[in-house]
C-alpha positions as CSV (number, residue, x, y, z in Angstrom):
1,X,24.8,138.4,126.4
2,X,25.5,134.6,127.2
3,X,25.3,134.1,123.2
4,X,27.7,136.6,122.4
5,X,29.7,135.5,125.5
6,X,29.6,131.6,124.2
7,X,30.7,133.0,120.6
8,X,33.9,134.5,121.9
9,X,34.7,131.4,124.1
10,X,34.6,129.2,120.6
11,X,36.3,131.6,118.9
12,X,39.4,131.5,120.3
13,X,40.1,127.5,120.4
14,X,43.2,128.0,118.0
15,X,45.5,127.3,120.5
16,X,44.5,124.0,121.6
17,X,45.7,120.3,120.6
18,X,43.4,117.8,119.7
19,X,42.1,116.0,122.4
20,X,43.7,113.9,123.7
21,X,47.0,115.5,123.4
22,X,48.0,117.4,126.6
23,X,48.4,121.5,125.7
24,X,52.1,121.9,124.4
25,X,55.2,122.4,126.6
26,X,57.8,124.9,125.2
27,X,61.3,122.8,125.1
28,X,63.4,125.4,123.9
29,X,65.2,128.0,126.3
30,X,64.3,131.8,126.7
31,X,68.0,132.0,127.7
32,X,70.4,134.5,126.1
33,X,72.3,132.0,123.8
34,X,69.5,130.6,122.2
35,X,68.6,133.0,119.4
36,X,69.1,129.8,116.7
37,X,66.2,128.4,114.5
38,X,65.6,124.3,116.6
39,X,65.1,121.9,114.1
40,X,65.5,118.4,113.7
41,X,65.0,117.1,116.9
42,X,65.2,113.7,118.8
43,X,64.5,112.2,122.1
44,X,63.7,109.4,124.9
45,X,61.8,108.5,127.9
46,X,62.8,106.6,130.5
47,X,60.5,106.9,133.6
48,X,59.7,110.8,134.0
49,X,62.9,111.9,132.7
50,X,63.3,113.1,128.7
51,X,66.0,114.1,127.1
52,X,66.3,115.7,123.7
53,X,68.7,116.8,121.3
54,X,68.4,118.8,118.2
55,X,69.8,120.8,115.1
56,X,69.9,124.3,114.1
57,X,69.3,126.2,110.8
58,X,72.9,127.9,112.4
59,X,75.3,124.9,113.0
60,X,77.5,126.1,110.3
61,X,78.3,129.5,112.0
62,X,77.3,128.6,115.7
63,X,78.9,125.4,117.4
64,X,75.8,124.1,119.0
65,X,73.4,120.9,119.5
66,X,71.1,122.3,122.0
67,X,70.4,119.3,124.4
68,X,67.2,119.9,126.9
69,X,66.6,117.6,129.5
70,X,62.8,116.7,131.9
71,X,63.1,115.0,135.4
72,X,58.9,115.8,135.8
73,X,57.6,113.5,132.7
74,X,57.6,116.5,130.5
75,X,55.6,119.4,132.9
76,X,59.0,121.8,132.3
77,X,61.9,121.3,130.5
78,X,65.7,122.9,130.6
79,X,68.0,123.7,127.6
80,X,71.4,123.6,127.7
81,X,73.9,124.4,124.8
82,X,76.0,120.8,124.4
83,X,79.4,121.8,122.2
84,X,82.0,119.8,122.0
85,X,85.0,122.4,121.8
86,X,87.7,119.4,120.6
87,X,85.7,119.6,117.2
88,X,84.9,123.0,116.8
89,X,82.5,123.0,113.8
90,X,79.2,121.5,112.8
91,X,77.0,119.9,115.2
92,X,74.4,118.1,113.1
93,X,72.2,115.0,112.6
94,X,72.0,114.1,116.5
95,X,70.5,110.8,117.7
96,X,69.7,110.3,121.6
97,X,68.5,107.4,123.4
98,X,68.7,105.5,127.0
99,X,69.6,102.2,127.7
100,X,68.6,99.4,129.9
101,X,70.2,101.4,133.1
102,X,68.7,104.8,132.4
103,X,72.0,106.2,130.6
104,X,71.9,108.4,128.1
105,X,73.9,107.6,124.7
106,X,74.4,110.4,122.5
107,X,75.2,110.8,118.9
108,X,76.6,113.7,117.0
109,X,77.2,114.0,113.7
110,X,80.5,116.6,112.5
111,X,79.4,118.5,109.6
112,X,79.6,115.3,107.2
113,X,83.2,113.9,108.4
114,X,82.6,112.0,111.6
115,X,80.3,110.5,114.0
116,X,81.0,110.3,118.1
117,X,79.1,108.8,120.8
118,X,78.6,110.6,123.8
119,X,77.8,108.5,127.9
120,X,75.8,110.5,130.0
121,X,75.2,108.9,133.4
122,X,73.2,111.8,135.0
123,X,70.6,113.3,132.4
124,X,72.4,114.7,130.3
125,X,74.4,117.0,133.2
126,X,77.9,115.8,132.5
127,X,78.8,113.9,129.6
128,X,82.3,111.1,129.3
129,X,83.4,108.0,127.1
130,X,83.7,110.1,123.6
131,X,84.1,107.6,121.4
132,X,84.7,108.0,117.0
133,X,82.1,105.5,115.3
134,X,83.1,105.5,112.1
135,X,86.7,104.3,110.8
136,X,86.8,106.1,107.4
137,X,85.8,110.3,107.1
138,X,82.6,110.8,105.6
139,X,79.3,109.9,107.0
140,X,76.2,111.5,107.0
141,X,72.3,110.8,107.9
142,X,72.9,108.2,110.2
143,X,70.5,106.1,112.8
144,X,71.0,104.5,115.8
145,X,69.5,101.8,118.4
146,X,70.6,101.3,121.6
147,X,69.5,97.8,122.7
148,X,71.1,97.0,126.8
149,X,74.7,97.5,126.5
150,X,74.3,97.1,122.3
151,X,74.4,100.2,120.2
152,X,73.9,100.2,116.5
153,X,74.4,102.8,113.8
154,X,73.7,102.9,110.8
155,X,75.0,105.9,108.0
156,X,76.0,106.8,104.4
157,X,79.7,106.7,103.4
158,X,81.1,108.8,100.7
159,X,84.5,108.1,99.3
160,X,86.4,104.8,98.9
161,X,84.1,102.6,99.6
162,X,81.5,104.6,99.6
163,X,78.3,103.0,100.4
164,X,75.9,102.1,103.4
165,X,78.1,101.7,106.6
166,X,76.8,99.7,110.0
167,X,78.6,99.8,113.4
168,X,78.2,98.0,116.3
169,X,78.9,98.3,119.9
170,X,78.3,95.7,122.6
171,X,80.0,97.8,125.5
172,X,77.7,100.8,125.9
173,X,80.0,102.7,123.6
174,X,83.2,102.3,124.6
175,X,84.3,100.8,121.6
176,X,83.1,100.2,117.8
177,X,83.3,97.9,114.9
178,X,82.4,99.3,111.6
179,X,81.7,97.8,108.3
180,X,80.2,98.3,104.6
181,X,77.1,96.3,104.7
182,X,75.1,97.4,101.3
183,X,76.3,99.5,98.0
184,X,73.9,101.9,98.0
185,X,73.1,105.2,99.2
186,X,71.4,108.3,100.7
187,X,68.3,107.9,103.5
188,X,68.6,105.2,106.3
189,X,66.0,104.3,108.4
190,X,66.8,101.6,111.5
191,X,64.5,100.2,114.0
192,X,64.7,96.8,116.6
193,X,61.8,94.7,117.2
194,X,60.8,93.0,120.4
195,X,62.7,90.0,119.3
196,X,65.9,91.8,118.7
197,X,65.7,91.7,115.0
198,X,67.0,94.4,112.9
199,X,65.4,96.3,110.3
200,X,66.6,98.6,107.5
201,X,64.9,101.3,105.1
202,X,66.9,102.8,102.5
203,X,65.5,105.9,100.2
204,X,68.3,105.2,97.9
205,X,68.9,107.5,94.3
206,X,72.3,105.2,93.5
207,X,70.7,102.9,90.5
208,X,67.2,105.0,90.4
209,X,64.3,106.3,93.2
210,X,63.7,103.7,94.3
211,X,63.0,102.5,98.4
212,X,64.7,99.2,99.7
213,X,64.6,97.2,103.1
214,X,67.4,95.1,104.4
215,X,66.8,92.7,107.9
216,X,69.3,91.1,110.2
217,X,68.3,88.4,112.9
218,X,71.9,88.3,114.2
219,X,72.2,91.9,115.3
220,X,74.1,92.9,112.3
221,X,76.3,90.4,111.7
222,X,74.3,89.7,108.5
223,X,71.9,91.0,106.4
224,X,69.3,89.4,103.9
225,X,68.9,90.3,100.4
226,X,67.1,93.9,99.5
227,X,63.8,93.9,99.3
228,X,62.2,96.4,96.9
229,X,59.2,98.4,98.0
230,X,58.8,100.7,95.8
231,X,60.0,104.3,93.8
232,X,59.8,107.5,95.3
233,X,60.3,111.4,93.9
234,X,60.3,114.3,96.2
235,X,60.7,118.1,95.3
236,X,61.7,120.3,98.3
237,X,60.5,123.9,99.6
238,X,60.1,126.0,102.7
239,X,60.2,123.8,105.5
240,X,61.3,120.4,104.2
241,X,64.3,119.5,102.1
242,X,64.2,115.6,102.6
243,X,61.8,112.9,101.5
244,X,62.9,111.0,105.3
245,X,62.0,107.6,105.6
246,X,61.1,105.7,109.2
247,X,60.6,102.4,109.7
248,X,58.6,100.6,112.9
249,X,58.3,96.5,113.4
250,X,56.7,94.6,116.0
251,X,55.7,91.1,115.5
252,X,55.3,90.0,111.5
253,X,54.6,93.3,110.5
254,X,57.2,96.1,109.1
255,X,56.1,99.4,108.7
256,X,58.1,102.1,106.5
257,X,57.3,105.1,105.6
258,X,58.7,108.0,103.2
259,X,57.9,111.6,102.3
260,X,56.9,111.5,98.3
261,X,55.6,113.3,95.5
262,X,54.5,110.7,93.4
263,X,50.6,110.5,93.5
264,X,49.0,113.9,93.9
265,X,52.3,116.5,92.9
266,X,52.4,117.1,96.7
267,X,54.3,115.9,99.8
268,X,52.7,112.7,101.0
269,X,53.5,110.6,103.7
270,X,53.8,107.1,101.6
271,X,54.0,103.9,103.3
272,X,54.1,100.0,102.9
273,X,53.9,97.1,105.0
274,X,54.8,93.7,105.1
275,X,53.3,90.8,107.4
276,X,55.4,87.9,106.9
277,X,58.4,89.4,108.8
278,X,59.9,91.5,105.8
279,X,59.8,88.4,103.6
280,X,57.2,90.4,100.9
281,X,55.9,93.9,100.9
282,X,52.4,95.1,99.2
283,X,52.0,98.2,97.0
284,X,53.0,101.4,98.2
285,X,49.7,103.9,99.8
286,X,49.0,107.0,101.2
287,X,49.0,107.4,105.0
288,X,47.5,110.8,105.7
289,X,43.7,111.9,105.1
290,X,44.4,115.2,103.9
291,X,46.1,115.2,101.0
292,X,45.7,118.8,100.1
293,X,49.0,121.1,100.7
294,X,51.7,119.0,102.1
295,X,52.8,116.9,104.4
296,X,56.2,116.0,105.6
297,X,58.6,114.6,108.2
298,X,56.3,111.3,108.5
299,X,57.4,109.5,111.4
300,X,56.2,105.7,112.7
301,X,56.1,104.0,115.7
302,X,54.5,100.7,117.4
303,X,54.0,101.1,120.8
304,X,54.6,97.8,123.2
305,X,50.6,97.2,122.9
306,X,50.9,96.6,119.0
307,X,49.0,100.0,118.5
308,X,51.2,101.8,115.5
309,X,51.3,105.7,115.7
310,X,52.8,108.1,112.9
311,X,53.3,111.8,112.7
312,X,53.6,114.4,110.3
313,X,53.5,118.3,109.7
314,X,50.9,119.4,107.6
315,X,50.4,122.7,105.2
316,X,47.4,123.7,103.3
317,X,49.5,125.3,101.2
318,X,51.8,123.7,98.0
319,X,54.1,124.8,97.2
320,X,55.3,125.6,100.8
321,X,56.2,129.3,101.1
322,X,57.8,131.5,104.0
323,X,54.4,132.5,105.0
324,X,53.1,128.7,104.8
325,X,51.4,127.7,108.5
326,X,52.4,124.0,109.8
327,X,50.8,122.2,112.1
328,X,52.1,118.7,113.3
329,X,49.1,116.1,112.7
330,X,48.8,112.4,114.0
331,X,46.9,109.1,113.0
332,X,46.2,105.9,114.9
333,X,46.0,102.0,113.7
334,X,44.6,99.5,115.9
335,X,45.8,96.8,112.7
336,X,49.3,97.5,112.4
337,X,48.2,100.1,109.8
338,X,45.9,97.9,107.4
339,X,43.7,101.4,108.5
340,X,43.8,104.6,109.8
341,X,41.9,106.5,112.6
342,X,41.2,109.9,111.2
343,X,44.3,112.4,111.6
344,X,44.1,115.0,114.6
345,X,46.2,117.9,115.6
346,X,49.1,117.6,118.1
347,X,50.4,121.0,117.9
348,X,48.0,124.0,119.9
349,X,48.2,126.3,116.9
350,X,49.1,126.2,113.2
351,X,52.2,129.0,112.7
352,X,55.2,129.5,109.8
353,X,58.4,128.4,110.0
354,X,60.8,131.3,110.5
355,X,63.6,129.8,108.7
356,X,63.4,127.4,105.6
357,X,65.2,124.5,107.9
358,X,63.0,122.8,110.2
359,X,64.9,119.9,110.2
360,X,64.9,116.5,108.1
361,X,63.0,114.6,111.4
362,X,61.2,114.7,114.5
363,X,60.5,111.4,116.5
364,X,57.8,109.8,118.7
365,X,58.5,107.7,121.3
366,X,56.2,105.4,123.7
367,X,56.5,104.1,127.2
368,X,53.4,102.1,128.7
369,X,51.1,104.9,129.1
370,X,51.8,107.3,126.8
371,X,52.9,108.7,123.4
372,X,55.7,111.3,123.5
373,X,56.2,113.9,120.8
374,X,59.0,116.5,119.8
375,X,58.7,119.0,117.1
376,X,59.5,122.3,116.5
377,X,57.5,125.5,115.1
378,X,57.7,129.1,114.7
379,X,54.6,130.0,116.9
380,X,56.7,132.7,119.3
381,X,57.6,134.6,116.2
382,X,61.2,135.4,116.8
383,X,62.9,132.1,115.8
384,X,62.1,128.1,115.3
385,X,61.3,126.6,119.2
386,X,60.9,122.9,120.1
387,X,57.7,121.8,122.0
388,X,56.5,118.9,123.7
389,X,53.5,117.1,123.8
390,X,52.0,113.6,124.9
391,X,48.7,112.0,125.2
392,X,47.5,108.3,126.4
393,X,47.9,105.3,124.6
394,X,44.8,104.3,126.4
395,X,42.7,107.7,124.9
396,X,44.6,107.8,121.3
397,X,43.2,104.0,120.6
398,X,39.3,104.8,121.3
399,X,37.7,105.0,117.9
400,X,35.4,102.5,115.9
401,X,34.2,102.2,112.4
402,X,30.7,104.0,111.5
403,X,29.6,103.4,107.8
404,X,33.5,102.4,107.1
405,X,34.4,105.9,107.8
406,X,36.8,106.8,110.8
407,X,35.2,108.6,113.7
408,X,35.7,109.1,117.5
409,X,33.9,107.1,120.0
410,X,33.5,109.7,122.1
411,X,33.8,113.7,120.4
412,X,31.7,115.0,123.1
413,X,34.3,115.3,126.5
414,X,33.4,117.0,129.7
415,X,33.2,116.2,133.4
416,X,30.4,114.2,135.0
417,X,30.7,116.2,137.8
418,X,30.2,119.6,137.6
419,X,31.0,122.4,140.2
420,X,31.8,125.8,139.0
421,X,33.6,126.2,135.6
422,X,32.9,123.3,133.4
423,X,35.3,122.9,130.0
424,X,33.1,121.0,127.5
425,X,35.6,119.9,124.5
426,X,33.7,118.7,121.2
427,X,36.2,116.9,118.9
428,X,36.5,117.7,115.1
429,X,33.7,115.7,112.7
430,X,32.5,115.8,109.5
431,X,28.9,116.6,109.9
432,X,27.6,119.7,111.4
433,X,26.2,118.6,115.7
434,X,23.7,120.0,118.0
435,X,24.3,119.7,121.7
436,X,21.9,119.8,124.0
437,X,21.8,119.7,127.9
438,X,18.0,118.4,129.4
439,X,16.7,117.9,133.0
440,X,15.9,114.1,134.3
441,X,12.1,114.9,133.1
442,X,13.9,114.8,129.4
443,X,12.5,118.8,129.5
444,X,15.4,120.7,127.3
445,X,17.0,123.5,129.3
446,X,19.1,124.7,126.4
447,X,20.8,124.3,123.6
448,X,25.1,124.5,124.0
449,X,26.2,124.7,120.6
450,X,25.0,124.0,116.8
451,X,26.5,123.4,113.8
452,X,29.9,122.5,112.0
453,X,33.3,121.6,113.7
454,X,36.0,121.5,111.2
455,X,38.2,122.1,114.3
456,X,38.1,121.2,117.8
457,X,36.4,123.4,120.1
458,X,36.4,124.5,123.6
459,X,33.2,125.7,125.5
460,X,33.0,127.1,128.8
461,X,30.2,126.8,130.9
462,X,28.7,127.4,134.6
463,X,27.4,124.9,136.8
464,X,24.9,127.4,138.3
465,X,23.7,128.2,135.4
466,X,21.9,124.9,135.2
467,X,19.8,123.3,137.7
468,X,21.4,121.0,140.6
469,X,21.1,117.2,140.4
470,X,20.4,114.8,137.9
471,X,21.0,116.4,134.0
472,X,22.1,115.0,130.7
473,X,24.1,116.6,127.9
474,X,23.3,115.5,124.5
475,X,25.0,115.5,121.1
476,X,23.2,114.6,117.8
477,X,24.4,114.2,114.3
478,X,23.2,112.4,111.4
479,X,26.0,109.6,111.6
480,X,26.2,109.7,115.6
481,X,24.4,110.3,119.3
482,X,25.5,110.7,122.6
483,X,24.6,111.1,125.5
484,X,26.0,112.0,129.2
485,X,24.9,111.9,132.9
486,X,26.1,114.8,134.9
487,X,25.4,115.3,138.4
488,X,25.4,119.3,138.8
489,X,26.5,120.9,142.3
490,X,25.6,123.9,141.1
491,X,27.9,125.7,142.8
C-alpha cells in the first residue's frame, strides 16, 4: 500500500515549478469584466509592492490595459481595468516602471498613433500628469527607462521621417523632447547600466535581417555608430508573432538577445555579447538547452550581483498549433552568460494558449533578493491569465560544473528537521537516482525513490514512519552523491 501510495504522490507533480521558484500566483482577476485573453505583460518592484500592466488579444474591440497592482511582495494580487476614456480605442504595447520615490510611470501605447505617460503616486490607485510623448502620429513597439526623475523612450516612427524616435524626460513626465536618432526600423530593445549608460538593440528589416546596437553615455543626447551583431529570420505561429529582442548591461558586458529561426528551422532564443562595453560583439549563439519545438519571448536581465537571468516560453511542438502546451523556462549565468546553468521550469504546469496572441514580451525584474517574473498562460481553460512567480537570487545561482556539464549542487531538498509531514523535492537530472534514507549504524531503512527524473518531483513522506533521532537520506547517481543529516521527531 505505501508503494502504491508513493506512486500517486509522484504522479501528480505536474503542477509544480522548479525549485526554486515559489508555486505560481494568479495575477489576473476572476472579476466580471475580465473575460479578455492577458498577454504581453510588464511590471516592477519596489519594496513589496508590484505593479503590472498588460495587453489583450481584444484591445481592438475592448478599451482596456488591465493594470494589477501587489502591496504583499507578490502573496495576492488585484486587477483593475485602466482605460483612458479621452482616447477611446486601442490600449497596447504598455511599459510600467517606478522611480527613485516609489511612483509609478506608466506608458500606453494608442493603437499605432500615439504614446502617453501616465504618474501614479499611490500604486496604481489614481492615476494624473497625462502627458503625449511623441510629436509626430505614428509610433509603435516602443521601450522605456525610468532612471530618478529621467524617463526615456524609445519607438518606431512611420511617416515623414520615419525612422527610430528617442524621447526624453528629466521631470518625471511632465514634459518631453523627442527626436529621430537612427534611420532604421522595427524592434527596439533599451536598457540603462549602473553607470547610467544607455544601450540600444534594434531587430531591424529596413536594409536586410539584420540585428544592430546603438550606446549613448550622455543619456541620449548622442549616440555612437551601429554596431552589427548579426542576421536574424523568424517565421511566426500560434503563440508568438515577433522575433523580440532584449537587451541587459552591467559593467563591460552587453547582453542581447532575439527570437530566431536561423540555426535549427525552429524558434530559438539567439544571443550575443560584447565585453569591452559595446565597442565589439562575438558571433551570434544559442541560449536555450532544448532546442527541440520552440522557444520564444526570450527575455534578459543582470541582477545588481552581476548574476544575468533570461526567460523564455518553451513548446515541444514546431510548428506551434492551438493545441501546443507552453511552459515558461529559465537559465542562469554566473559569467555574464559566457555559460549557462541548465534551463528549469518557472511555470507549475505546461497548458495551450487559448488565443493565438500571448503577447510579443513578458519581463523579469530583480531587487536584492529576488527574481520577479510575469507571464501569462491558458492553464484555467477559459481565457489567457497572467501569473506571478519569484525565487532567490541567492537559490537560482547554486550550481557547479561536473564533467563540463551543468548540474545542481543540491537536486535532493528537504528539511533537516522532520516532524510530521515531510516534502522531499528531487530536482530534474539527466541520469536516472536512487535515494536512500539509513539509520546512524549506516543500516538501510528503505529505499524512497529509484530511477529517472526528466521532471521535478514531489515526495511526501511521514516522520513516524522512520525511526526518531539521528538518520541520513542519501541520493546516488553515476555523475553525483549526496547525502543529508536529519534529526527525526517522529511525531
Amino acid at each position: 500500500m505505501k508503494r502504491i501510495f508513493l506512486f500517486l504522490l509522484i504522479s501528480t507533480i505536474l503542477v509544480y515549478a522548479d525549485a526554486p521558484w515559489f508555486s505560481n500566483v494568479r495575477v489576473s482577476t476572476d472579476e466580471p469584466w475580465d473575460t479578455l485573453n492577458q498577454g504581453e505583460s510588464c511590471f516592477d518592484v519596489f519594496g513589496n509592492t508590484i505593479v503590472s500592466v498588460c495587453n489583450t488579444a481584444e484591445r481592438g474591440p475592448v478599451v482596456n490595459a488591465p493594470y494589477a497592482y501587489s502591496f504583499d511582495g507578490g502573496q495576492t494580487f488585484t486587477q483593475i481595468p485602466f482605460i483612458d476614456s479621452s482616447v477611446g480605442y486601442w490600449h497596447t504595447d504598455p511599459v510600467i516602471a517606478f522611480d527613485d520615490s516609489g511612483h509609478v510611470h506608466m506608458l500606453i501605447q494608442f493603437s499605432a498613433d500615439s504614446m502617453r505617460h501616465y504618474l501614479s503616486r499611490d500604486g496604481g490607485l489614481t492615476w494624473s500628469d497625462t502627458t503625449l510623448i511623441n510629436s509626430l502620429e505614428g509610433a509603435d513597439k516602443p521601450w522605456m527607462v525610468v532612471n530618478n526623475n529621467e524617463i526615456y523612450v524609445v519607438w518606431q516612427h512611420f511617416g515623414p521621417q520615419q525612422g527610430i524616435w528617442f524621447a526624453k524626460s528629466t521631470d518625471y513626465g511632465a514634459t518631453f523632447y523627442d527626436t529621430l536618432i537612427w534611420d532604421r526600423m522595427y524592434i527596439t530593445a533599451l536598457c540603462m547600466d549602473e553607470n547610467e549608460n544607455l544601450h540600444l538593440a534594434l531587430v531591424d528589416y529596413t536594409t536586410g535581417l539584420y540585428v544592430w546596437y546603438r550606446k549613448s553615455t550622455d543619456k541620449g543626447e548622442t549616440w555612437s555608430d551601429e554596431v552589427y551583431l548579426g542576421d536574424w529570420d523568424y517565421t511566426g505561429g500560434w503563440g508568438d508573432r515577433c522575433p523580440i529582442n532584449s537587451i541587459t548591461a552591467r559593467g563591460d558586458v552587453v547582453f542581447v538577445t532575439w527570437v530566431d529561426v536561423l540555426t535549427n528551422g525552429t524558434w530559438d532564443i539567439k544571443a550575443v555579447r560584447s565585453t569591452d562595453g559595446g565597442t565589439s560583439f562575438g558571433a551570434p549563439f544559442i541560449v536555450n538547452d532544448i532546442t527541440s519545438g520552440g522557444q520564444c519571448k526570450g527575455w534578459s536581465h543582470f541582477d545588481v550581483y552581476g548574476g544575468l537571468h533570461v526567460i523564455y516560453y518553451h513548446t515541444p511542438d514546431w510548428p506551434a498549433i492551438q493545441q501546443s502546451p507552453f511552459s515558461l523556462r529559465y537559465q542562469y549565468s554566473s559569467d555574464s552568460g559566457a555559460t549557462f546553468y541548465s534551463s528549469i521550469r518557472v511555470s507549475d504546469t505546461s497548458a495551450a494558449s487559448i488565443d493565438s496572441f500571448m503577447g510579443e514580451y513578458h519581463v523579469i525584474q530583480s531587487d536584492s533578493q529576488y527574481l520577479y517574473a510575469i507571464w501569462t498562460d491558458g492553464r484555467n481553460g477559459d481565457d489567457n491569465d497572467l501569473y506571478f512567480s519569484k525565487a532567490l537570487l541567492s537559490e537560482l545561482s547554486v550550481e557547479e560544473i561536473v564533467n563540463q556539464v551543468f548540474e545542481p549542487r543540491h537536486i535532493l531538498r528537504l528539511p533537516t528537521i522532520w516532524n510530521g509531514n515531510v516534502t522531499m523535492k528531487v530536482i530534474q537530472h539527466p541520469n536516472p537516482i536512487e535515494i536512500k534514507a539509513y539509520d546512524v549504524s549506516g543500516r538501510m531503512i528503505k529505499q524512497l525513490y529509484a530511477g529517472k527524473v526528466n521532471i521535478p518531483v514531489q515526495i511526501q513522506l511521514k516522520s513516524n514512519d522512520f525511526p526518531r533521532g539521528i538518520i541520513f537520506i542519501k541520493l546516488n547517481s553515476k555523475d553525483i552523491t549526496e547525502v543529508r543529516k536529519i534529526i527525526n521527531l517522529g511525531k
